[in-house]
N, C-alpha and C positions, 0 to 999 in steps of 0.2 A: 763552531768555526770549521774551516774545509781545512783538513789535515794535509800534508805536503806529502805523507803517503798516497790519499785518494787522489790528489791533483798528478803527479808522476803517474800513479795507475792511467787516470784518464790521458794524457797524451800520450803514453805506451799504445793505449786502444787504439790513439786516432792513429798513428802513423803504422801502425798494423794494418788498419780497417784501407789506409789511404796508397799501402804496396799493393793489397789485395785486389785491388777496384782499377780494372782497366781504366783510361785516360781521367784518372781522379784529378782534380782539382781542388786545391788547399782552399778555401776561401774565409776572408775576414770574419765577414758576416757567422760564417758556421762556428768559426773558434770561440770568437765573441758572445755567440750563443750558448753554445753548450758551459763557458765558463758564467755568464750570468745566470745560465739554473742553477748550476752547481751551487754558487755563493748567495744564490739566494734560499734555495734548500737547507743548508749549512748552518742561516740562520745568520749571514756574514754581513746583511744590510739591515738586518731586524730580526729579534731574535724572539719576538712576538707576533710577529706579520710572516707569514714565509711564503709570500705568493706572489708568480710573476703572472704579465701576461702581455706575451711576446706577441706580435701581427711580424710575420716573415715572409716574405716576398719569395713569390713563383720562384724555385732553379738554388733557394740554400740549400734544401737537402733538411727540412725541420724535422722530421720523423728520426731521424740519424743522430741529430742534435738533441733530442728530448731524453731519447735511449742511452745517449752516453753521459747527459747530464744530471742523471737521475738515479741509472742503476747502481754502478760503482759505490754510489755515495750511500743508497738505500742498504747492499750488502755489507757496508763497513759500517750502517751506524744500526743495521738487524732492521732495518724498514721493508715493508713491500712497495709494489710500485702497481697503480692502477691505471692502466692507460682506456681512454674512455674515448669512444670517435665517436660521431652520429651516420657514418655511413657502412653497412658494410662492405662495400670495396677494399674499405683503408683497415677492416679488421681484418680482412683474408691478406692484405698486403701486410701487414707485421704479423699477420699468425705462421703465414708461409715463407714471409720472405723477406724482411726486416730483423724481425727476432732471429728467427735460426744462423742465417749470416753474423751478427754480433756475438752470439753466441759461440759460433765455430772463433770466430779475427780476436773475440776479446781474451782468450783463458780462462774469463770467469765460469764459475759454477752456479749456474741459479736455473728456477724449472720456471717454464711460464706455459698456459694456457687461454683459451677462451670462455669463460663465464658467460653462459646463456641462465633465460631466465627458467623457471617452470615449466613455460606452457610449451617451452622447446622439448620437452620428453613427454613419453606418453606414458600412461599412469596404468601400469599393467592389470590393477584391477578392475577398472572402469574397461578396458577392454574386454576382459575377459565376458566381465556384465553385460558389455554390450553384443558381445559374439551370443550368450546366453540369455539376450534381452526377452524376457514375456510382460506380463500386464503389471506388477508390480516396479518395475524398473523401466515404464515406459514415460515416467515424470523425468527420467534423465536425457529422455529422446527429446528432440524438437518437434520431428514427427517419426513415427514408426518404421524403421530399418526395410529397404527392402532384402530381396535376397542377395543381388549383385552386392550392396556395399556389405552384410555380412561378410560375405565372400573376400570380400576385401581386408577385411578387420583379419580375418582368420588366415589369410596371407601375412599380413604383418605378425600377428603371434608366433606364425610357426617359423618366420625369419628372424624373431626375434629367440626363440628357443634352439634354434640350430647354429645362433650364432652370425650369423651373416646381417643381424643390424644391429645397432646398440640404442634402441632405443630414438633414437633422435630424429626432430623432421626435420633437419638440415641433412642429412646418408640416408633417406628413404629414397630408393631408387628407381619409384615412381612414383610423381608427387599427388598427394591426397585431398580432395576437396578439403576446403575451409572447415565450414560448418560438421563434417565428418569428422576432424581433428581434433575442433574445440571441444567433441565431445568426450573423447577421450584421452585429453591431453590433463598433464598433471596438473593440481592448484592446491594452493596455503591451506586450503578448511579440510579437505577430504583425503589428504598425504598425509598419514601417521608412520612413523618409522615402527613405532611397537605393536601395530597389528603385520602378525607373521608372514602376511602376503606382500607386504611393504619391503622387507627385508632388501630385497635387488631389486628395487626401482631403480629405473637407467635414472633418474635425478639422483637418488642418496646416494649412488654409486659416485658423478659425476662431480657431485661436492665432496667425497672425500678426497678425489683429486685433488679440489683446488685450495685444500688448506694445505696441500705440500709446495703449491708454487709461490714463487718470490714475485714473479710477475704477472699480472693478470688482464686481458681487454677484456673490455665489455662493453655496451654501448649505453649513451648518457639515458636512456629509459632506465635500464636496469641500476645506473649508478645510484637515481632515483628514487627507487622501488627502495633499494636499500637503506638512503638518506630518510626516504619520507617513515620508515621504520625505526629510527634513533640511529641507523648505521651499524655496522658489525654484525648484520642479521644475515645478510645476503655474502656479502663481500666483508673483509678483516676489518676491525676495528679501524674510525677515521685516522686515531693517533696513531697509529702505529703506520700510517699506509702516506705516500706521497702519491696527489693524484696527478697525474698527465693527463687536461680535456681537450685534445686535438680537433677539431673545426666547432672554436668553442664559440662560434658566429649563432652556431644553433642553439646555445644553453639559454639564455632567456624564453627562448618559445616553448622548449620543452620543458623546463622547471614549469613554465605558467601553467602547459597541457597540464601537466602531471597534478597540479594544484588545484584541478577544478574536477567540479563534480556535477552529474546530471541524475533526473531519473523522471520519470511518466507518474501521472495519477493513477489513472483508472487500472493500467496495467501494473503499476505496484501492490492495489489491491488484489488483482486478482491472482499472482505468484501469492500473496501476506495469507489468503484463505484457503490456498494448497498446503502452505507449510501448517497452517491451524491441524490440519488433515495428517502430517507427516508427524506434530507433537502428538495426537491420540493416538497412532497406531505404534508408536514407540511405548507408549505408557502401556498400552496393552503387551507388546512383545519383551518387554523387561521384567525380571520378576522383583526387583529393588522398590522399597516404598517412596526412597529418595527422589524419585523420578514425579510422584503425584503434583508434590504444591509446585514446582519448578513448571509444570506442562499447566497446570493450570493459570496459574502467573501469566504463561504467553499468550494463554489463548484470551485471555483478558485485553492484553497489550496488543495483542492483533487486530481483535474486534476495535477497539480502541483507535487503534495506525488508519483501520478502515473507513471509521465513521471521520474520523478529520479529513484524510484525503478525498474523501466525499463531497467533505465543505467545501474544501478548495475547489475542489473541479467544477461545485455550484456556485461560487464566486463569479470564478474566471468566465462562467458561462452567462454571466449577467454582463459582465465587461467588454462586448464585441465589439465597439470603437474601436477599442485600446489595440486591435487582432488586426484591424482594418488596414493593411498595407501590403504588398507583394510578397512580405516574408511569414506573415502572417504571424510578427515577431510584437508582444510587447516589452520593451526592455525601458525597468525603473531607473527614472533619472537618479543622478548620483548616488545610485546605490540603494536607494531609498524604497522598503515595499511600504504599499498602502496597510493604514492603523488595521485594517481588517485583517490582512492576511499577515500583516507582523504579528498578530496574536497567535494565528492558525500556526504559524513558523517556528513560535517560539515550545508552543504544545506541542509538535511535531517531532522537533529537534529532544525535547525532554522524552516522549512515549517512547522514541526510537531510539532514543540511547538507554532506556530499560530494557529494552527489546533485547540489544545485543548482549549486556550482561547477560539476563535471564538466558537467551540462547545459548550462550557460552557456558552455564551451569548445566544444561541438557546435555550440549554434546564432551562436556567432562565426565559428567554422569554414562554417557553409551561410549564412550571411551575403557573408563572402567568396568564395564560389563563385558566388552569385547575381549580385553586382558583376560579376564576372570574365568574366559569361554561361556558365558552366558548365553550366546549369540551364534548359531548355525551361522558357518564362513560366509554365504551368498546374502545373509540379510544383512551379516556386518558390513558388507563391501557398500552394499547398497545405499546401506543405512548411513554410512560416512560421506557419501559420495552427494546423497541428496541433502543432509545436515549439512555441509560444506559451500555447497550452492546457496543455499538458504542464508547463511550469515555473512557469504559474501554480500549478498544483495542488500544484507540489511548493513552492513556495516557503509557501503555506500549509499545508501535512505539518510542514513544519518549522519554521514559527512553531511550532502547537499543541505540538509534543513540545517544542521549546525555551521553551513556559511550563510545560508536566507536569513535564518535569526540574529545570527553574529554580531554587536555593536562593533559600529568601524571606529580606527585610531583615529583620532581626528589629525594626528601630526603624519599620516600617512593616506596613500590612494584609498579608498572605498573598492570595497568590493565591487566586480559587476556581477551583474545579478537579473535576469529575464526569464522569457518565457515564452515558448513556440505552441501556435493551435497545431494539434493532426490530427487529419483526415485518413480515417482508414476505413477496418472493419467495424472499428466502433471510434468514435473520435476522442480525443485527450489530449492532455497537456505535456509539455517536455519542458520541465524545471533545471537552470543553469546557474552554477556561479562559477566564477574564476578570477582569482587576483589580480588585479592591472599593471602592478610591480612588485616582483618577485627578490628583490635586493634584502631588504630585512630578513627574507625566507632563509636565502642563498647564507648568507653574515652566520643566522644562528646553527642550521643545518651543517655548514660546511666550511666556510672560511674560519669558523670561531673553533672549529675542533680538528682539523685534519694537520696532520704534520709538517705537510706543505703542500702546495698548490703552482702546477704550471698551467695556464689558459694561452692555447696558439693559434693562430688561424692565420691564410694566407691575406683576408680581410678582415680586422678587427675595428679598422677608424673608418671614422667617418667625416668628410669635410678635414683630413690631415688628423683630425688629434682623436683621442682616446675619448672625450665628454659621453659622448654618448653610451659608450660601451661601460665604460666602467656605471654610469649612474643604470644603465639596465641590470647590472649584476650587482649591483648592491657593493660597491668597493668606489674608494676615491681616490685623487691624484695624491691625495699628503696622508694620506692614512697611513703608509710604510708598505703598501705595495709597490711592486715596482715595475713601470711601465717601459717597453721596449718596440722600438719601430723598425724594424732590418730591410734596406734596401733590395728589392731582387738585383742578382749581376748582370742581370740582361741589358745587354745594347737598344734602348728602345730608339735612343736616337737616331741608331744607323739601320736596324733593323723595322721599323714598324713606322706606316706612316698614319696619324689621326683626320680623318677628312670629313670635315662638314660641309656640304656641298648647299648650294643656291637653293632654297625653296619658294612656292609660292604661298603654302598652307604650314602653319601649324598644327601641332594635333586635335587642337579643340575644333578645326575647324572642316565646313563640310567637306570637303575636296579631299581633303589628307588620306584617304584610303586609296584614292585614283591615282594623289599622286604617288602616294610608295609604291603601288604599283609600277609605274612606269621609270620613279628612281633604282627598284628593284631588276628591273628588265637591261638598265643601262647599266648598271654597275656587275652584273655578270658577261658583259663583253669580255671573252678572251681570258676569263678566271677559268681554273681548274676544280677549286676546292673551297666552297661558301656554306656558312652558317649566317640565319636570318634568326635574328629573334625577338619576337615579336611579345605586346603587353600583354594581349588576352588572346584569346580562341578562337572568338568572332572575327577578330581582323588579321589573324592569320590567314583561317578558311576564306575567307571573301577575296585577302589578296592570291591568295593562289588559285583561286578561282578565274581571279582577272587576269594570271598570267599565265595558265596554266597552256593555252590555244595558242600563244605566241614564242612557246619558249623550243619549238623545232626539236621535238622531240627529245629534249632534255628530261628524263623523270624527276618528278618534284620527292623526297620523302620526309614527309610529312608525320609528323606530331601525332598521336593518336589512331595513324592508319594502320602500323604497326609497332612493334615492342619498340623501345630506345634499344635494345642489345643488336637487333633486328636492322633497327635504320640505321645504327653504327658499322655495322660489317659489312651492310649493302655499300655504302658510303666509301669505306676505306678499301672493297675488292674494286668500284668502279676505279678509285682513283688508283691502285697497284694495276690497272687494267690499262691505265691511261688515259678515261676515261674521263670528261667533268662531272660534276657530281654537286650538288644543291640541298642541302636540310633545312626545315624551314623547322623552327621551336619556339615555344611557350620561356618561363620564368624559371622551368626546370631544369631547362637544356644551359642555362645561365650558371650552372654551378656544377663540380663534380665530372665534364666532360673534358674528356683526353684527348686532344685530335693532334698529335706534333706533327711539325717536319713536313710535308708536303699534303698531309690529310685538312690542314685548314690554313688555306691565306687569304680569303677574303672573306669579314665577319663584318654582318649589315647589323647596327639595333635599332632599330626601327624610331622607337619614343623612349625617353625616361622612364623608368621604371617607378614612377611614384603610386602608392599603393592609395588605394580608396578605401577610407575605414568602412567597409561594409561590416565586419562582427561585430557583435555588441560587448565585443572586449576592446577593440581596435576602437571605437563610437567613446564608449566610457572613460575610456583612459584620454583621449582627444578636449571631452566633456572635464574633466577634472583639471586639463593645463589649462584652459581658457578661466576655467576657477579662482585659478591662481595668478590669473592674470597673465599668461603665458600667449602662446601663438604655435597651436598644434601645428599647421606647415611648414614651420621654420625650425622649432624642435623634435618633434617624431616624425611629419614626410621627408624633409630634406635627408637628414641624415639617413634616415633609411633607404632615400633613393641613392645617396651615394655612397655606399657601401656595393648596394646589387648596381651600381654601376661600371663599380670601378670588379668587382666578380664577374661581369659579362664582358667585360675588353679583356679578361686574363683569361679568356678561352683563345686567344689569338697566341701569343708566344708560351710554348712550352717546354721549350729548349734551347740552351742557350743557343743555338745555329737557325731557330726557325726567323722567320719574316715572313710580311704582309700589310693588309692592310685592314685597320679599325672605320666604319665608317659610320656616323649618327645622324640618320635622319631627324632631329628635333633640333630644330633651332631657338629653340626658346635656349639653350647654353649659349646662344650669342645675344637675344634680344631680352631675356631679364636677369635681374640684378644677382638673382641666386644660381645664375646659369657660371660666373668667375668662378665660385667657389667649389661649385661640379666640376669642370673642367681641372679647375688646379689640382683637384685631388686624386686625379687619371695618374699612369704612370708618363712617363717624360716623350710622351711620343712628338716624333716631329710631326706637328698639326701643318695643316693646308684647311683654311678654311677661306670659305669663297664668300 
C-alpha cells in the first residue's frame, strides 16, 4: 500500500518542482498520473499485477510524472528504478536534464546514471593487440591495419593513459570508423576481470558505478540483453528494480529483434575451420593434459557442424524454384521446414549445442592457465580475445538451429522461419528465425518477475483503445493491469485545423503522384513553415522532382540529401531568418521530431501510412491470423496504421500556444468504411473537409 508518508513526500515534490518552473502549470492530467503509478507501484490495485501502461497525450509533461511516481516510492520501499527509452535524445534529456533538476527541487538523496552496453567501451587489451597486431593476431583483423589507423588506435591509448578519455565511444573526440571499433570494443567471451590486464577496464570501472545508483536509463536493447539473460546480469535484479519503458510504442519490435537469430552456411563453416585451428594451437601452447580430450571433442563437433552445413547448403542448392522471386527469399509456410531439412535442423541444433559446452570447457581450461601464469601476457590477451569470438558465434549457430528445430506450441504463433540466396564472393545461404508474438516472452521474462512495471508513450492506442497494444505485449485488459488514456491539454479545437481537401485519385491510383504534386505546390501558398511526409522514397523523390522547377526558388530539404540534424537547423535558421522553409520526409520524420511554435504550421501527409508486410515476419504472422480465421487488415494494418497516424499529426502541435494546419492527402478516410474509425482516433481537430 502507498504510505501517507510517501504520498505527502510526493506532493511536497510537486509543489517544489511547480514554484521552481517558470510559467508552471498545475495540470489534472499530470497529478492523475503520477498518483496512478504511485498506487499501482504500491501494489494499491493488485498486489500481484503491478504494471501500468499509461498512453499521455503531447504537453503533460510524462517524463516528470514517471520520475515522481516512481522514485519516492522506490527509495522508501529500497527499490531501484530503470527507466528504459528507445531513443537517445530522451536519454541525454533525463541524463542532463530531467534527473538533475528532480534532483536538485526534490531533497531526495539517490545517484542515478546511464547504463551503456559493452561494446560502448573499448577493451584495452584488444587495443593494445591491435596497436601490436603481427601475423598471429591477424584472425582478430577483418583485414590487415594499415598504418594511418594504427596511428589512430595509439591516439586513443595514449588519451586514454593520460587521462583525457575514459574509455567510451560516446567522449571520443573524434569519432572512429565502425568496423575500427567493433574491433576493439569490449564483449561477454573475451572480458575476464581475473586476467591482470582487465583490472581497469573503462567497462568493470563503469559497472562498479552503477551498482551504487538508485536510478538507472538504459535503452530497451540493453534492458534486453539483460532480460534475455535471466535479468540481474547486466542491470539489478527484476525484483528488486521498478521499470519505467518510456516510448514503450517500440517494445514489441525490439523484444521480437532481440528474439531472433540469423547465420550463413558456407561462411559458418569457414570461421568453424579457423577455430578447429585456434583448438590445436592452444593444446600445443598449454602445458595441462586437461586440455587434450576437451580439444579433441571439438575438433570432432567441428568437422561434424561442417559436414551438415554442407548438406544443407546442397539442399537448398537443389531447391532454386523455391529462391525464384525478387527477394530471392524462401520463407516456410507456417513455420514449417521440409522433412529433409527438419532432420538436418534438428542434428544441427544437437552438434552445436555440444559445441558450445565443449568450448566452454576449453576456454575454463585457458582461463585457469592464464591465472596460473602459464601463458606469456600477449598470447593470453590474444588467446581470450579469439576464444571469445569463437563462442560468440557458436552460441548464435545454435540459438538459430535451435529455433529451425524448435516444435511450435500449437496454442501460440509458429515461429517464422526462412531463407535468403547470396550472391557474392562465393554464394550461400542466410538462415532466419523470429517469433511473430513476443507476449508470452514479455509475461515470462518480465511482467511475471519485476517489481513493477510502468509502459508510457505518447501513442499506445490504436483505433481509441488499448486491443491492440496490450495483445502485442502479451498483457490483457482484466488481468490486473491497469490501463490509462490522458488527454493532451491542448486546444486542438481552436488551435489546429484538420483539412481533407477534394481529390481526383486515390493512392492506388495512376495519377496520385501528379496529383500530390500539384496539391503539394497549392497548399504552400503563403506558409512559412511545412513538413511533407511522405509513404516511401520513391514518391517522395519523384514528387520533389515534379516541384522542384516550380517552386521559385524555395529550397526543397529533403530526406536522405543530408543528415536529419543537418535539415533540422537549415530549416529552423531559414525560419528565425524569416524566411519560408519546406522539409520533405519519409516514416521517420513521423516520430521523435521537435518543430514548436513557429518552426512547423503547415504539416502535409501525403497517404495512410499502412504498412505492406514485405518481411517474412510481417508475411508469417499476417499468414497465422488468416489461420485462425481472422482478417490481417483489419487486425495488424489498421491498427498499425492508426497509431503512425495519429504520431504523424502530433508533429503539428507542440506546445500548448502552437497552431496550424494538419492536412491528408488520402481520401480513402472519407470513401471507405475503415476510414471513421481512422479519423475518430486523430486528436479533436476542427476538420474542413471538402
Amino acid at each position: 500500500m502507498l504510505t501517507d508518508k510517501v504520498k505527502t513526500q510526493v506532493r511536497d515534490i510537486y509543489k517544489q518542482i511547480a514554484s521552481a518552473l517558470p510559467n508552471f502549470r498545475s495540470r489534472r492530467e499530470q497529478n492523475y498520473m503520477v498518483a496512478e503509478i504511485s498506487k499501482t507501484l504500491a501494489g494499491d490495485y493488485d498486489k500481484h499485477r503491478k504494471i501500468i501502461v499509461v498512453e499521455a497525450g503531447t504537453g503533460i509533461g510524462k517524463s516528470l510524472s514517471y520520475i515522481l511516481g516512481s522514485i519516492p516510492l522506490a527509495l522508501a520501499s529500497k527499490k531501484k528504478v530503470c527507466i528504459a527509452t528507445a531513443t537517445v535524445a530522451l536519454q541525454e534529456q533525463l541524463l542532463h536534464k530531467d534527473l538533475p533538476f528532480f534532483l536538485q527541487q526534490s531533497g531526495l538523496d539517490f545517484k542515478f546514471g546511464l547504463v551503456k552496453g559493452r561494446q560502448r567501451y573499448v577493451c584495452l587489451a584488444k587495443l593494445d593487440a591491435m596497436i601490436g597486431a603481427d601475423d598471429s593476431q591477424l584472425a582478430m583483423w577483418q583485414s590487415k591495419p594499415d598504418q594511418s589507423q594504427i596511428d589512430k588506435l595509439k591516439k586513443l591509448r595514449d588519451d586514454f593513459k593520460a587521462g583525457s578519455w575514459n574509455g567510451e565511444i560516446d567522449t571520443l573526440k573524434q569519432p572512429i570508423e565502425d568496423f575500427l571499433w567493433q574491433q576493439i570494443c569490449c564483449d561477454k567471451h573475451s572480458c575476464h576481470r581475473q586476467v591482470a590486464s582487465h583490472h581497469h577496464c573503462p567497462f568493470h570501472k563503469a559497472r562498479e558505478d552503477v551498482e551504487t545508483w538508485d536510478v538507472l536509463i538504459a535503452n530497451h536493447s540493453l534492458l534486453f540483453a539483460d532480460l534475455e539473460l535471466g535479468g540481474g546480469i547486466i542491470l539489478p535484479d527484476p525484483e528488486d528494480m521498478f521499470y519505467v519503458i518510456d516510448e514503450a510504442h517500440h517494445l514489441p519490435i525490439v523484444a521480437r529483434d532481440f528474439s531472433s537469430a540469423q547465420a550463413t552456411l558456407r561462411g559458418a563453416s569457414d570461421w568453424i575451420e579457423k577455430s578447429t585451428k585456434t583448438c590445436s594451437k592452444l593444446q600445443s601452447q598449454l602445458k595441462t593434459n586437461l586440455i587434450i580430450n576437451p580439444v579433441q571433442q571439438m575438433i570432432d563437433l567441428n568437422a561434424e557442424l561442417v559436414v551438415l552445413l554442407d548438406k544443407v547448403a546442397h539442399f537448398c542448392d537443389t531447391q532454386n524454384h523455391a529462391f525464384n522471386n525478387p527477394e530471392g527469399r524462401w520463407r516456410f509456410e507456417h513455420g514449417k521446414l521440409p522433412a529433409t531439412l527438419m532432420m538436418l535442423a534438428e542434428d544441427l541444433n544437437q552438434v552445436s549445442g555440444k559445441a558450445v559446452k565443449q568450448f566452454s570447457k576449453i576456454i575454463s581450461i585457458l582461463t585457469e592457465a592464464i591465472k596460473d601464469g602459464e601463458l606469456a601476457k600477449h598470447l593470453a590477451e590474444a588467446s581470450l580475445a579469439e576464444t571469445g569470438f569463437i563462442l560468440q558465434r557458436l552460441e548464435n549457430l545454435n540459438k538459430l538451429w535451435r529455433m529451425l528445430a524448435k516444435e511450435d506450441n500449437s496454442k501460440s504463433a509458429p515461429m517464422a522461419r526462412w531463407v535468403e540466396s547470396m550472391t557474392g564472393k562465393q554464394s550461400d545461404y542466410l538462415f532466419s528465425a523470429s517469433p511473430i508474438e513476443v507476449g508470452y516472452m514479455l509475461e515470462s521474462m518480465l511482467w511475471q518477475k519485476a517489481a513493477g512495471v510502468v509502459l508510457c508513450s505518447a501513442t499506445l492506442r490504436a483505433l481509441n483503445n488499448f486491443n491492440h497494444f496490450a495483445h502485442q505485449v502479451g498483457l490483457s485488459l482484466n488481468d490486473g493491469s491497469r490501463f490509462v488514456a490522458l488527454q493532451s491539454p491542448f486546444d486542438y479545437q481552436n488551435n489546429a485545423t484538420l483539412f481533407i481537401p477534394e481529390m481526383d485519385n486515390e493512392p492506388t491510383a495512376e495519377g496520385y503522384t501528379e496529383e500530390l504534386a500539384s496539391q503539394i505546390l497549392a497548399l504552400l501558398e503563403g506558409e512559412m513553415a511545412t513538413l511533407v511526409l511522405f509513404a516511401s522514397y520513391w514518391q517522395m523523390e519523384k514528387v520533389a522532382d515534379l516541384i522542384e522547377p516550380k517552386l521559385k526558388g524555395l529550397p526543397m530539404l529533403v530526406q536522405g540529401t543530408m543528415s536529419r540534424q543537418k535539415i533540422l537547423e537549415q530549416h529552423k535558421q531559414r525560419c528565425d531568418d524569416g524566411e519560408p522553409s519546406l522539409i520533405f520526409g519519409t516514416g521517420s520524420f513521423s516520430e521523435g521530431l521537435d518543430l514548436p511554435g513557429d518552426y512547423l504550421t503547415n504539416l502535409i501527409v501525403t497517404k495512410l501510412p499502412f504498412a505492406v508486410p514485405t518481411s517474412p515476419v510481417e508475411q508469417a504472422h499476417a499468414e497465422y491470423v488468416k489461420i485462425k480465421g481472422g482478417n490481417p487488415f483489419l487486425q495488424l494494418t489498421i491498427p498499425d496504421a492508426s497509431r503512425k497516424l495519429i504520431q504523424s499529426c502530433g508533429r503539428l502541435l507542440r506546445k500548448e500556444q502552437d497552431y496550424g494546419r494538419v492536412t491528408i492527402l488520402d481520401r480513402r478516410l472519407v470513401t471507405k468504411r475503415y476510414g471513421k474509425s481512422l479519423l475518430d482516433a486523430l486528436p479533436p481537430f476542427r476538420r474542413v473537409i471538402e
